[in-house]
MDTraj code that builds the backbone (N, CA, C; nanometers):
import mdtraj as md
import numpy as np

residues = "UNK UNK UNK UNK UNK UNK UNK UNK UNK UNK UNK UNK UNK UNK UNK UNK UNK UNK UNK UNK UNK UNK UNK UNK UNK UNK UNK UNK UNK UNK UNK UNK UNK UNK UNK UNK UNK UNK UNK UNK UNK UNK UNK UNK UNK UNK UNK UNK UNK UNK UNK UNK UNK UNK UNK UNK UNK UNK UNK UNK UNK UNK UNK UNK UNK UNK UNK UNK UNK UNK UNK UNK UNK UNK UNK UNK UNK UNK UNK UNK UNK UNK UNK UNK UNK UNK UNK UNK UNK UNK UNK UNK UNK UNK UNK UNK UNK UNK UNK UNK UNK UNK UNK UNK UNK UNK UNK UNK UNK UNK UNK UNK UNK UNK UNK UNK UNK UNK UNK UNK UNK UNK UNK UNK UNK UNK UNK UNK UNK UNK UNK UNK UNK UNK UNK UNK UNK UNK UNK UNK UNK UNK UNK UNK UNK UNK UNK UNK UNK UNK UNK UNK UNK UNK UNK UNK UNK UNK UNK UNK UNK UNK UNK UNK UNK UNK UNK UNK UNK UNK UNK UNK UNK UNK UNK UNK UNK UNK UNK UNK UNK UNK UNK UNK UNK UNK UNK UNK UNK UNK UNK UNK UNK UNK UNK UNK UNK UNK UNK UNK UNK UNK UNK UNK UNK UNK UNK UNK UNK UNK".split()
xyz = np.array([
    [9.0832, 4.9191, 8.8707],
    [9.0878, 4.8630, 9.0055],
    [8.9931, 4.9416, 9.0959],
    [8.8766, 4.8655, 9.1612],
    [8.8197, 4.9116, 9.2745],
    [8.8728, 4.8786, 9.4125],
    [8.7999, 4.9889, 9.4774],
    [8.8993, 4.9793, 9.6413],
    [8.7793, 4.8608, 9.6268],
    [8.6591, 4.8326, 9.6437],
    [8.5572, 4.7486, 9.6795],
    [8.6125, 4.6052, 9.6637],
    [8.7542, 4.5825, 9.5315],
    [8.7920, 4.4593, 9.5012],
    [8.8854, 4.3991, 9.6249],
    [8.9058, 4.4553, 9.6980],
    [9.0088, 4.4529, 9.7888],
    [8.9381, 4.3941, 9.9283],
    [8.8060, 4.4146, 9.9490],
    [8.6811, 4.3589, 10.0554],
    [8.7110, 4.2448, 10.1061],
    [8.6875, 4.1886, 10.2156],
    [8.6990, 4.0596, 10.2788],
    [8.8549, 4.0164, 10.3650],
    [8.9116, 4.1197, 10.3251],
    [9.0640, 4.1400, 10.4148],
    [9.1327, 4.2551, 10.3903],
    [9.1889, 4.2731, 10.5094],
    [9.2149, 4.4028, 10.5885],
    [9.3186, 4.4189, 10.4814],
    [9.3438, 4.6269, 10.4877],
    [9.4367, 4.6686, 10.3707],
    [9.5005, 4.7781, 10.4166],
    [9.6068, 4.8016, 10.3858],
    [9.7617, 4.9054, 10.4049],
    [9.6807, 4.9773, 10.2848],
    [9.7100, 5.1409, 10.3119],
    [9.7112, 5.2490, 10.2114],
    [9.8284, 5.3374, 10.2683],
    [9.8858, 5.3632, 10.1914],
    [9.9739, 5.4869, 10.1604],
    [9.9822, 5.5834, 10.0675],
    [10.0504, 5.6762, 10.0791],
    [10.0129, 5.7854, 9.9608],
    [10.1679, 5.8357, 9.9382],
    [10.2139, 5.8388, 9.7868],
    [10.3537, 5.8786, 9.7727],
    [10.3533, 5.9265, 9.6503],
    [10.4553, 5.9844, 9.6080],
    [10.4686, 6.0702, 9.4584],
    [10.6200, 6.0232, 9.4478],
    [10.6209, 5.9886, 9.3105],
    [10.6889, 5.9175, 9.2064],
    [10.8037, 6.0111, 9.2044],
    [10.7668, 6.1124, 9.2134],
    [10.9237, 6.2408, 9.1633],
    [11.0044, 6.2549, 9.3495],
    [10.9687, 6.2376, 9.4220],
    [10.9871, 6.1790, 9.5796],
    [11.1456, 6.1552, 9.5773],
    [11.2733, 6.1987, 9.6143],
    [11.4070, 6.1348, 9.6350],
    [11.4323, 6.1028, 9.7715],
    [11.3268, 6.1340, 9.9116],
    [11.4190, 6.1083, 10.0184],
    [11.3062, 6.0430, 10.0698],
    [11.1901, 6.1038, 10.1208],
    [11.0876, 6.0978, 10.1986],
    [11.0251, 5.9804, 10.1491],
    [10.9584, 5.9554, 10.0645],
    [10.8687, 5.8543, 9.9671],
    [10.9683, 5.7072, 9.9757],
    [11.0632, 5.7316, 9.8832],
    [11.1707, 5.6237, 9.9137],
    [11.1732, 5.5309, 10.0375],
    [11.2280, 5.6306, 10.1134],
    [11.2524, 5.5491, 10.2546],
    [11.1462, 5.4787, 10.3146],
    [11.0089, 5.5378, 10.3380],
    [10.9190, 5.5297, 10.4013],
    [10.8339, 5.4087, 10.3318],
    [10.8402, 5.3926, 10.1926],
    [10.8209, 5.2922, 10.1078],
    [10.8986, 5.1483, 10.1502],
    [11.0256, 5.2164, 10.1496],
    [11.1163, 5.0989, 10.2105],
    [11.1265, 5.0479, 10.2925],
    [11.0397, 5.1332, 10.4178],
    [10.9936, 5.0637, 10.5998],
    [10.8768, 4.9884, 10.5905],
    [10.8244, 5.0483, 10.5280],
    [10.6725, 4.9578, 10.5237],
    [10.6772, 4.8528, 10.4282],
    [10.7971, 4.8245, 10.3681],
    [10.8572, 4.6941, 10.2614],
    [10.8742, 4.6187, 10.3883],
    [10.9440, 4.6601, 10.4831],
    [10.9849, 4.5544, 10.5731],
    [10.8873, 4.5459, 10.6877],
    [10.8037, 4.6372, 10.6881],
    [10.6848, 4.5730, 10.7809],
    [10.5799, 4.4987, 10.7159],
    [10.5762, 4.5070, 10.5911],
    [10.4902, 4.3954, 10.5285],
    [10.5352, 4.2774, 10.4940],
    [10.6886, 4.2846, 10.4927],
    [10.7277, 4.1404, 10.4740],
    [10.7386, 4.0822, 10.6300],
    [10.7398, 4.1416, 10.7270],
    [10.7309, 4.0930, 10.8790],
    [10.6073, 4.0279, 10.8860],
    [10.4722, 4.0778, 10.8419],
    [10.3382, 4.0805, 10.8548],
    [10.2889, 3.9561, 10.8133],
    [10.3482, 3.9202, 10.6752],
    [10.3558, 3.8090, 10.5779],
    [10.4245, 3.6956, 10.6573],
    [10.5067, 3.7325, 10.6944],
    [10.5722, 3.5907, 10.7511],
    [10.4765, 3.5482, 10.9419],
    [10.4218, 3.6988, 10.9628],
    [10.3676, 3.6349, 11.1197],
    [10.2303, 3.5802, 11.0874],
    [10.1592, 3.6445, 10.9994],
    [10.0498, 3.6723, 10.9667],
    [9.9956, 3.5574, 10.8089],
    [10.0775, 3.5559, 10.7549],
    [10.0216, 3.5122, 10.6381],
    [10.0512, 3.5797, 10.4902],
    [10.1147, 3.5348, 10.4219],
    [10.1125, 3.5703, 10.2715],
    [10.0106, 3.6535, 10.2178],
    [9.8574, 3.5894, 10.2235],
    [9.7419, 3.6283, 10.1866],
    [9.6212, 3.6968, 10.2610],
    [9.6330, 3.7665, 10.3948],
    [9.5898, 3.7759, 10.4818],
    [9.5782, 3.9367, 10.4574],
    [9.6249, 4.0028, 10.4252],
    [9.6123, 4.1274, 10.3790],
    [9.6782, 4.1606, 10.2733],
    [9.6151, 4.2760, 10.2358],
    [9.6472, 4.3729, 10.0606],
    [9.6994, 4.4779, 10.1083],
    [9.8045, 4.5565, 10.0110],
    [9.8806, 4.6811, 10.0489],
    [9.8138, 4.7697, 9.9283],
    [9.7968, 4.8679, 9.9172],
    [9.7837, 4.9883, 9.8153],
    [9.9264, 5.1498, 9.8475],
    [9.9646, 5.1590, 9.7379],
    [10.0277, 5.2668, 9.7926],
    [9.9659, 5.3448, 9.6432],
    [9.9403, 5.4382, 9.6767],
    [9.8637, 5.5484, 9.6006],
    [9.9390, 5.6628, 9.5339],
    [9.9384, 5.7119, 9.4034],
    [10.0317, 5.8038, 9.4009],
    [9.9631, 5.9495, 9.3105],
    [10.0374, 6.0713, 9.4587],
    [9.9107, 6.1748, 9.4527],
    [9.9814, 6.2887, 9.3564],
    [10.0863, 6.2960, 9.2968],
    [10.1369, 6.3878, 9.1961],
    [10.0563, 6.3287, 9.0417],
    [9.9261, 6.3836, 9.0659],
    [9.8775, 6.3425, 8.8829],
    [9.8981, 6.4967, 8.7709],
    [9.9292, 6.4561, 8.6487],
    [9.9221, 6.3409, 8.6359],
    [10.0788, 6.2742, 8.5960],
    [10.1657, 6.3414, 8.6931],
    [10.2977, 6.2586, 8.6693],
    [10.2853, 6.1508, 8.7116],
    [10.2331, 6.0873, 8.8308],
    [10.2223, 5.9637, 8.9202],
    [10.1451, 5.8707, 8.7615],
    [10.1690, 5.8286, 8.6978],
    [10.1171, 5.7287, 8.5886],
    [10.1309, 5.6221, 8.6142],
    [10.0735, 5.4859, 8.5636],
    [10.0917, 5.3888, 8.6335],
    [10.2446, 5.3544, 8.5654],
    [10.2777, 5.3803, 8.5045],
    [10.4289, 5.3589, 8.4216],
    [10.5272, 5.3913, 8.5375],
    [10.5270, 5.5276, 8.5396],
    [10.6066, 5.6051, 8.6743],
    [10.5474, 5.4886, 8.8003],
    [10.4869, 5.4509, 8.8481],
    [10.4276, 5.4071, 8.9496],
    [10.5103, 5.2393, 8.9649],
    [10.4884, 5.2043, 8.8506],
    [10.5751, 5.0538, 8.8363],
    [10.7453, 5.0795, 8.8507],
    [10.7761, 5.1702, 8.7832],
    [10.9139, 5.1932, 8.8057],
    [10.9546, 5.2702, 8.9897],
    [10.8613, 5.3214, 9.0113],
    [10.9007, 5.3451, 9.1618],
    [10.9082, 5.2296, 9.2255],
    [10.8290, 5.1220, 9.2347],
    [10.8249, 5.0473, 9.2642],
    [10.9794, 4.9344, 9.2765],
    [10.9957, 4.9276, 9.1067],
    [11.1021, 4.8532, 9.1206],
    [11.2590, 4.8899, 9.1601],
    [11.2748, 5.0836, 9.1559],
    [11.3767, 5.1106, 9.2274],
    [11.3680, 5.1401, 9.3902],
    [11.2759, 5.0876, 9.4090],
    [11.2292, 5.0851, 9.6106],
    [11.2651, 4.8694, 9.6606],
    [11.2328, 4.8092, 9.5090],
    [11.2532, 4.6873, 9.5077],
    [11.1699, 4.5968, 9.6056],
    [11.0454, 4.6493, 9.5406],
    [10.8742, 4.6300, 9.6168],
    [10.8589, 4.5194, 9.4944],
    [10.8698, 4.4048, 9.5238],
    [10.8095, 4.3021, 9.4306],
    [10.7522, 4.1762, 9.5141],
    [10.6663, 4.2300, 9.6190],
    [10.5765, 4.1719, 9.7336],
    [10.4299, 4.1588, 9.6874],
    [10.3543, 4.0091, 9.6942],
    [10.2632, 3.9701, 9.6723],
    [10.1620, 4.0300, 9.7045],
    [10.0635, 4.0602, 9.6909],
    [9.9284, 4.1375, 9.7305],
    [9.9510, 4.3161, 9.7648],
    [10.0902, 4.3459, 9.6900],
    [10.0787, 4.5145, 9.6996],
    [10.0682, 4.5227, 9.5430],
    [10.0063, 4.6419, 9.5242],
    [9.9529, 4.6957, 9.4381],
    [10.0186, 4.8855, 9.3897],
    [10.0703, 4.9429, 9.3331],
    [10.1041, 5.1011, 9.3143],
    [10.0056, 5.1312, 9.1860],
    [9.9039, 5.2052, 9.2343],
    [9.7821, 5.2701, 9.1765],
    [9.7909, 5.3913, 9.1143],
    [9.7216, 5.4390, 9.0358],
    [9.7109, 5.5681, 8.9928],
    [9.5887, 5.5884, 9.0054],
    [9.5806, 5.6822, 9.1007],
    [9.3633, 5.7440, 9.0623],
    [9.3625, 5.8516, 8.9561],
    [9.2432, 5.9077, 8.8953],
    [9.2032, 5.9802, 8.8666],
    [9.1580, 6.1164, 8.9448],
    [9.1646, 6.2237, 8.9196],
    [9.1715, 6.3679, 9.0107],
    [9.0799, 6.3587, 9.1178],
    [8.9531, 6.3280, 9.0712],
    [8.8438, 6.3138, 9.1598],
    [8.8308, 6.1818, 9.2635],
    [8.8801, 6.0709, 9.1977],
    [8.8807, 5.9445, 9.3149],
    [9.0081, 6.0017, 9.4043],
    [9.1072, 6.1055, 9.3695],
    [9.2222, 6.0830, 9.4267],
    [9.1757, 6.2261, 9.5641],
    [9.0710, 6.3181, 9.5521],
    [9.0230, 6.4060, 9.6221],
    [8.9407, 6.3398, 9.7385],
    [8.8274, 6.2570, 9.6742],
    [8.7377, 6.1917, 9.7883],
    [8.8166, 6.1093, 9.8588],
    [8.9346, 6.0585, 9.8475],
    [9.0029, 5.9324, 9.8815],
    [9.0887, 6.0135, 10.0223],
    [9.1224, 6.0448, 9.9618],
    [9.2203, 6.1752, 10.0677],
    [9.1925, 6.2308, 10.1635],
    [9.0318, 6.2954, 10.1402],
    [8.9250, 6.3623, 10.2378],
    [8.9354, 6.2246, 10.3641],
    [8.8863, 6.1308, 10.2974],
    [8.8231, 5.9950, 10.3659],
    [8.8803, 5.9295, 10.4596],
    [9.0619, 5.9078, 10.3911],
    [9.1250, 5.8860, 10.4739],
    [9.2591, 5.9904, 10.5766],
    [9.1415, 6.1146, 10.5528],
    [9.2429, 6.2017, 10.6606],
    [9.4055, 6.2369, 10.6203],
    [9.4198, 6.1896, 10.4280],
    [9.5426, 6.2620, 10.3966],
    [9.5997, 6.3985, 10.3564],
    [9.6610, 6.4625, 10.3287],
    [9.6615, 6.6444, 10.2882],
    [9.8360, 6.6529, 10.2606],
    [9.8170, 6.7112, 10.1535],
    [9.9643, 6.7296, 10.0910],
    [9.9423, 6.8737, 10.0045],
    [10.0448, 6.9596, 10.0472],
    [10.0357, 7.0814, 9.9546],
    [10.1618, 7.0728, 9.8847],
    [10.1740, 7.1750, 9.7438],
    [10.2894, 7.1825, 9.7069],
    [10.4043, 7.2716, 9.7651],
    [10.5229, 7.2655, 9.7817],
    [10.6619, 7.3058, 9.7873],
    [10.7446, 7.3865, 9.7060],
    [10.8604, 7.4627, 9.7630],
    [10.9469, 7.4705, 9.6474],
    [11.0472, 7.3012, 9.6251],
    [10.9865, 7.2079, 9.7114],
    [11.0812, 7.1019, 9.7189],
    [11.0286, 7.0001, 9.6378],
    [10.9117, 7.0181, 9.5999],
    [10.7756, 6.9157, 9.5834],
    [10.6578, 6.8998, 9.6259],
    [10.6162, 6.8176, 9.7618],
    [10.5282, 6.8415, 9.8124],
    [10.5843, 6.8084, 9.9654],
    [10.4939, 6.8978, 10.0882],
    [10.4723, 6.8797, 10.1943],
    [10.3539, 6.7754, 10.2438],
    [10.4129, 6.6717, 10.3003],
    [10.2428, 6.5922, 10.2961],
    [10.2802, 6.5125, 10.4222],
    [10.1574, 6.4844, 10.4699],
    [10.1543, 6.3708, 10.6102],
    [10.2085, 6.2489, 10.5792],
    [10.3138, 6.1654, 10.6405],
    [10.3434, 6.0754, 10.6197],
    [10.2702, 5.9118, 10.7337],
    [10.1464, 5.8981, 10.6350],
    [10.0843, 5.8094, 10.7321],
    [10.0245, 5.6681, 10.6334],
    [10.0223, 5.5356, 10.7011],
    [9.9542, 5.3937, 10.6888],
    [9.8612, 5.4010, 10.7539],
    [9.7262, 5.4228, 10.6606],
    [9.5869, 5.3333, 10.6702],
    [9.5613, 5.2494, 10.6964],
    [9.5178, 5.1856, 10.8202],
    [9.5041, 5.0458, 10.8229],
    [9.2982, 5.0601, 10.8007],
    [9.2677, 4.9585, 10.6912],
    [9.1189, 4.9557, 10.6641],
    [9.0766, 4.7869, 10.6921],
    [8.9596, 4.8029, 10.7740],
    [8.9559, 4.6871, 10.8239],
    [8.8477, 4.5792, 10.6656],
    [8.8235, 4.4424, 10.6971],
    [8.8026, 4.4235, 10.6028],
    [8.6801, 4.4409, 10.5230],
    [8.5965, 4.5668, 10.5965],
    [8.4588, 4.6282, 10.5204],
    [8.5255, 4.7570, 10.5192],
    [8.6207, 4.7885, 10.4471],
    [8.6535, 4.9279, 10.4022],
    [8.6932, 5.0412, 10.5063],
    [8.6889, 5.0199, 10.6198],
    [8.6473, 5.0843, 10.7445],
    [8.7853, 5.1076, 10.7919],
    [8.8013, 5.2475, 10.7973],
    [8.9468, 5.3078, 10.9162],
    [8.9693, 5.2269, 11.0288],
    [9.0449, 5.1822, 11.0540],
    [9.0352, 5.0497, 11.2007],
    [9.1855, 5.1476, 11.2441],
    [9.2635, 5.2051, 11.1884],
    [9.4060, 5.2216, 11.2531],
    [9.5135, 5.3541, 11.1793],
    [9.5744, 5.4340, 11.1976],
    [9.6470, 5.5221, 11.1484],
    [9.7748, 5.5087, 11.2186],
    [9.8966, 5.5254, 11.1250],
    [10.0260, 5.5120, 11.1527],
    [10.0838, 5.5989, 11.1090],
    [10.1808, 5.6761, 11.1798],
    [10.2289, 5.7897, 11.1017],
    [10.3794, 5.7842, 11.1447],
    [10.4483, 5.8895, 11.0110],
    [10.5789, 5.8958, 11.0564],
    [10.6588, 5.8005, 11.0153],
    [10.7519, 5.8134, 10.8861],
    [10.8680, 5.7662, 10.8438],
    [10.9429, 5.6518, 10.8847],
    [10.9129, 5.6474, 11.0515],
    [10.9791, 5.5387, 11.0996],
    [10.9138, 5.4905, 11.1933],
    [10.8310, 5.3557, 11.2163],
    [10.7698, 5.2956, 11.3507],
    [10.8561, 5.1554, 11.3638],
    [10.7672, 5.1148, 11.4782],
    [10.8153, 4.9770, 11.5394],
    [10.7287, 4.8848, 11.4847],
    [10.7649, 4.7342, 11.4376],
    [10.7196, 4.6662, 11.4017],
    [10.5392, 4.6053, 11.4353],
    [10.5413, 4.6241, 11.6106],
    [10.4282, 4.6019, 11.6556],
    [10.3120, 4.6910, 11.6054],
    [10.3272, 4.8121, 11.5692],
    [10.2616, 4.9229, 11.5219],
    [10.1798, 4.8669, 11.3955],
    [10.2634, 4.8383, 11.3160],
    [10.1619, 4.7671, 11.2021],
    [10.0973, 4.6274, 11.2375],
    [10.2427, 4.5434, 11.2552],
    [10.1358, 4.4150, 11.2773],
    [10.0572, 4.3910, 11.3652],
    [10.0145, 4.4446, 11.4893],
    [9.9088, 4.4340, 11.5784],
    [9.8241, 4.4877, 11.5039],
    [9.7617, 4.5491, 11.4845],
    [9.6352, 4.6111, 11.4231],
    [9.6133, 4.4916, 11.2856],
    [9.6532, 4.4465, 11.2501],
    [9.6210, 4.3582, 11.1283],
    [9.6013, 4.2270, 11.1999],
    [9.6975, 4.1892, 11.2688],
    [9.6590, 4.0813, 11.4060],
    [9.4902, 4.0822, 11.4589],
    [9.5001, 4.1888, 11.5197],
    [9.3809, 4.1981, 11.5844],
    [9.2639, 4.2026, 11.4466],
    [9.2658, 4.2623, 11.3749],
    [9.1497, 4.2531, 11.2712],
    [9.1340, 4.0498, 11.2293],
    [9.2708, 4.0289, 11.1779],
    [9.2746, 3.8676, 11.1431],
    [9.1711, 3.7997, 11.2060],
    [9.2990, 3.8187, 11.3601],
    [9.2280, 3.6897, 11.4721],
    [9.0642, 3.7711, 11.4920],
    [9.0010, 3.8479, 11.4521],
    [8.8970, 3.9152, 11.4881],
    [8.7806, 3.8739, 11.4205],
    [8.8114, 3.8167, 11.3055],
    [8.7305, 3.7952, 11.2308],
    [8.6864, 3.6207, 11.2059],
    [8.5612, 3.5902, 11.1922],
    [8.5195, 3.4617, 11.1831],
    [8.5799, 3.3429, 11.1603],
    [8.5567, 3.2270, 11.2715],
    [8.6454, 3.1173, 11.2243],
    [8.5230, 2.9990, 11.1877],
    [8.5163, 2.9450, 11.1075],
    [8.4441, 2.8409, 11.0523],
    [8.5018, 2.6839, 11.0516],
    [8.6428, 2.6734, 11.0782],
    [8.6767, 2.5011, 11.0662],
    [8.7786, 2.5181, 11.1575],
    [8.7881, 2.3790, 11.1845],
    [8.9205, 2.3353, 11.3557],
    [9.1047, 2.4260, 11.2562],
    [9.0978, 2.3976, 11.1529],
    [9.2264, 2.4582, 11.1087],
    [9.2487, 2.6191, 11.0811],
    [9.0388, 2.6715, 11.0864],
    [9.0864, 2.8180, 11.1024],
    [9.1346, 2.8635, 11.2560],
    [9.0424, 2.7967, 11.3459],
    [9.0714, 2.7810, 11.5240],
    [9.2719, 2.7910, 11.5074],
    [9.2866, 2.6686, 11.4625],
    [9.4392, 2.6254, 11.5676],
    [9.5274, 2.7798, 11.4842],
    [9.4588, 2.7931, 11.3130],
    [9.5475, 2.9181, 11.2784],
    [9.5062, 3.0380, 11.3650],
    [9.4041, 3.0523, 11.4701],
    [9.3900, 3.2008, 11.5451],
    [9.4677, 3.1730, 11.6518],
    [9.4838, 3.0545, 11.6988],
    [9.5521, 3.0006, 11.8414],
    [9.6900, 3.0849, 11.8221],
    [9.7702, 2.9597, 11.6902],
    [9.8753, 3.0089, 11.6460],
    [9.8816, 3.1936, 11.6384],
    [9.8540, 3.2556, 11.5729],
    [9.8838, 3.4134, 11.5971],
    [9.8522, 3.4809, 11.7090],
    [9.7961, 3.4030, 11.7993],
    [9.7898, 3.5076, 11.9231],
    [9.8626, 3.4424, 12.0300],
    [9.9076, 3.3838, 12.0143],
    [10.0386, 3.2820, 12.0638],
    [10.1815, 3.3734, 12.0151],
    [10.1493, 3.4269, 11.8802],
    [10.2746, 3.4798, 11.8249],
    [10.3461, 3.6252, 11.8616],
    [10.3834, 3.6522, 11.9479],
    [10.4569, 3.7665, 11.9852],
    [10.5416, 3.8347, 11.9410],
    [10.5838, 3.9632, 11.9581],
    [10.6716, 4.0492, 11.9139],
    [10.8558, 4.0324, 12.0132],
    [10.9502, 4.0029, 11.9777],
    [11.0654, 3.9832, 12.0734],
    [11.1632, 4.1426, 11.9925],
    [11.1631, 4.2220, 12.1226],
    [11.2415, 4.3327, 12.0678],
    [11.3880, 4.3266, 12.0803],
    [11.4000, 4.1862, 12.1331],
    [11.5622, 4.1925, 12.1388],
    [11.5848, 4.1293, 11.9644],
    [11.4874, 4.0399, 11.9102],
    [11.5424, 4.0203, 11.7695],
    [11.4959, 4.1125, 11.6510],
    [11.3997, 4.1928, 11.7254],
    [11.3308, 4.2515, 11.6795],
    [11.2573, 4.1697, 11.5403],
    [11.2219, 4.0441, 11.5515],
    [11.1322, 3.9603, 11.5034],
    [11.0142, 3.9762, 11.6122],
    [10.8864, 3.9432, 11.4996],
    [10.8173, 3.8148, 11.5685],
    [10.8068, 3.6351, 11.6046],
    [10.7129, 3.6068, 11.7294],
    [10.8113, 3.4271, 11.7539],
    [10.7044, 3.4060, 11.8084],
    [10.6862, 3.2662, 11.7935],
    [10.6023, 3.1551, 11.8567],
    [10.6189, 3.1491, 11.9677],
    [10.5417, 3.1949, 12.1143],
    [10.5449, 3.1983, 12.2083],
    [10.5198, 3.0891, 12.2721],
    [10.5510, 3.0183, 12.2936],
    [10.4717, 2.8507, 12.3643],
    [10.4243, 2.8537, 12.5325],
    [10.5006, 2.9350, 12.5708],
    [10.4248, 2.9479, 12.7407],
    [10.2862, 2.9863, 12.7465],
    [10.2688, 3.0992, 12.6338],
    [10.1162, 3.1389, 12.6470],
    [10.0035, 3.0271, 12.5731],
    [10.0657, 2.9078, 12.4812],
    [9.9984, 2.8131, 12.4595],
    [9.9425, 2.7116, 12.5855],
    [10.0783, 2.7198, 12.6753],
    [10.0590, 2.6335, 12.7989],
    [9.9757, 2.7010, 12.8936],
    [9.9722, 2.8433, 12.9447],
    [9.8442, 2.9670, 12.9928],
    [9.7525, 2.8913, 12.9378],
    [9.7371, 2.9066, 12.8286],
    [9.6301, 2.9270, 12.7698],
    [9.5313, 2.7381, 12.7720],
    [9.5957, 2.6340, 12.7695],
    [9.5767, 2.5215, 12.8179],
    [9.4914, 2.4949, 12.9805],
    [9.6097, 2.5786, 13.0275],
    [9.5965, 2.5594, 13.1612],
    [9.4167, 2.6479, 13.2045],
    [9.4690, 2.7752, 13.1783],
    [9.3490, 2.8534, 13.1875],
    [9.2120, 2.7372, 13.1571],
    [9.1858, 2.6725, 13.0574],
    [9.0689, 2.6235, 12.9961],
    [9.0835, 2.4812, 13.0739],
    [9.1880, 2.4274, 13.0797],
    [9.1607, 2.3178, 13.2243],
    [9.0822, 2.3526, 13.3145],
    [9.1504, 2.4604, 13.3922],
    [9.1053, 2.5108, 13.5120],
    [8.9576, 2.5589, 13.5053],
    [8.8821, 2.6525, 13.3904],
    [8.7522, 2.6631, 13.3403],
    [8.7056, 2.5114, 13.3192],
    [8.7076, 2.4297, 13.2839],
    [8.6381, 2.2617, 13.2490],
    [8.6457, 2.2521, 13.3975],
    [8.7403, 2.2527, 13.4768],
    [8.7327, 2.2067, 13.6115],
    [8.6340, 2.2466, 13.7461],
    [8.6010, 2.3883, 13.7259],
    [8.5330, 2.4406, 13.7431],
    [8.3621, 2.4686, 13.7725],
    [8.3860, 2.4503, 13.6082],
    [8.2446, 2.4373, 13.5697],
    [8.1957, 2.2365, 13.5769],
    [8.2744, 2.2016, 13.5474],
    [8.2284, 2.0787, 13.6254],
    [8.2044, 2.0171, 13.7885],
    [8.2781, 2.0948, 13.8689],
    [8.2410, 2.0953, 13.9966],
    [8.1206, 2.1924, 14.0252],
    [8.0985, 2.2602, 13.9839],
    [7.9669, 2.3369, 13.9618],
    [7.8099, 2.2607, 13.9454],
    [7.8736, 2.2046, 13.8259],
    [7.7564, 2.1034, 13.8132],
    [7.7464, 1.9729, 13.9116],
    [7.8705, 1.9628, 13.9646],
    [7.8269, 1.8271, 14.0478],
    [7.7642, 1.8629, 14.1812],
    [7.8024, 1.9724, 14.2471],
    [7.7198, 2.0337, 14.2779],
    [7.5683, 2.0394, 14.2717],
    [7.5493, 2.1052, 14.1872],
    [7.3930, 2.1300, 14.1317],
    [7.2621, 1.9807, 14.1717],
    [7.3572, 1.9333, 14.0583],
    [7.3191, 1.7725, 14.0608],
    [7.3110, 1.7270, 14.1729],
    [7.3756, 1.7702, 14.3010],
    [7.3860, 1.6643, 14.4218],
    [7.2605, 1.7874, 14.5213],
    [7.2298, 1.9121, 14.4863],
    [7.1921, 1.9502, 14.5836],
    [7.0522, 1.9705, 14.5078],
    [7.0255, 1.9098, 14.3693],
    [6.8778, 1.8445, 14.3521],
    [6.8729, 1.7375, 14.3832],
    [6.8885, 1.6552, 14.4001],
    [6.9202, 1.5395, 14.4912],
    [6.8821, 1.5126, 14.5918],
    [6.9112, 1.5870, 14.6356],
    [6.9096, 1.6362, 14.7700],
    [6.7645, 1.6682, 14.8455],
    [6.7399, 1.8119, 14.7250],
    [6.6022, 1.7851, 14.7567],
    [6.4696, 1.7379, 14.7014],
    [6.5082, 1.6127, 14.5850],
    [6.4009, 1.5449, 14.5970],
    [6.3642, 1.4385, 14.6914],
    [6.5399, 1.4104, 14.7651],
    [6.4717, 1.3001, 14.9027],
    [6.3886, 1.3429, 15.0009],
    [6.4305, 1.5114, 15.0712],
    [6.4294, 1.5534, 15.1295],
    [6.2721, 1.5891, 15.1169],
])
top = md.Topology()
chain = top.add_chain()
for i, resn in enumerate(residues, 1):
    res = top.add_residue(resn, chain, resSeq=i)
    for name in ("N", "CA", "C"):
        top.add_atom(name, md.element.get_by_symbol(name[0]), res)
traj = md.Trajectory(xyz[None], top)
């Protein structure tokens, strides 16, 4: 697996070790539920997850699948990797991770990479526990950020930036007032700019009688 295969949409990295009982677990298990939030505001296919695992060479991809299934990560477009010593050094440098060993295991930063969809640091999240907006805005903003080519990619950017965060359900929801803003706003611009021009038009007019 190349990171390069992953190109053309934005990607979650994390970094965790397989022998992990409290820290890894949990934090695996928050970002289970911010990617299944992400998926449902955002799209199924709209972004890739990587979670990386930096105890080599215990982290195997064997160990790596079984972490997986006792965290009960069986979510579409994530991936649990094993690098090799040297991809797992430059990788680390790159994305600003650092973990030493313990008498506990390891001491390490607990942070989500957000890489935009040319490989590129766009966002850092840190800390065991965030708020939902934390991840999915930054993947939001990359989405809706990126090129629309047909009327059904349009109404799908409308739709997500229409889509808001409600902290009383602590979901995200289809906002419809800002559809109606957002109507209104571009009335009021057509309206505008058409009195503008009638304008124009009347005060050449004007002076070719004149």
């Amino acid at each position: 697996m190349r990171l390069s295969s992953y190109r053309g949409k934005p990607l979650l990295i994390n970094f965790i070790y397989t022998g992990c009982f409290q820290v890894c677990p949990a934090t695996t298990r928050m970002l289970k539920r911010g990617v299944e939030a992400a998926q449902r505001t955002l799209g199924p296919d709209s972004f890739h997850v990587a979670s990386i695992g930096f105890n080599l060479p215990f982290d195997s991809p064997e160990a790596m699948r079984a972490f997986a299934r006792q965290q009960g990560v069986m979510v579409p477009g994530w991936d649990f990797l094993t690098p090799d010593t040297a991809t797992l050094e430059v990788l680390a440098g790159d994305l600003g991770f650092s973990y030493m060993p313990s008498p506990r295991g390891f001491d390490h930063i607990i942070q989500i990479t957000v890489l935009d969809a040319r490989g590129r640091v766009y966002r850092q999240i840190y800390g065991d526990d965030f708020a939902l907006p934390q991840l999915v805005e930054p993947l939001k903003e990359l989405i809706t950020g990126a090129p629309r080519q047909n009327v059904a990619s349009v109404l799908d950017r409308v739709r997500l930036l229409c889509t808001v965060y409600d902290p009383a359900s602590g979901t995200y929801r289809f906002r419809y007032s800002l559809l109606f803003e957002l109507a209104g706003g571009l009335i009021g611009l057509s309206a505008t700019a058409w009195f503008f021009l009638r304008e124009l038009r009347h005060s050449r007019a004007a002076a070719k009688t004149g």
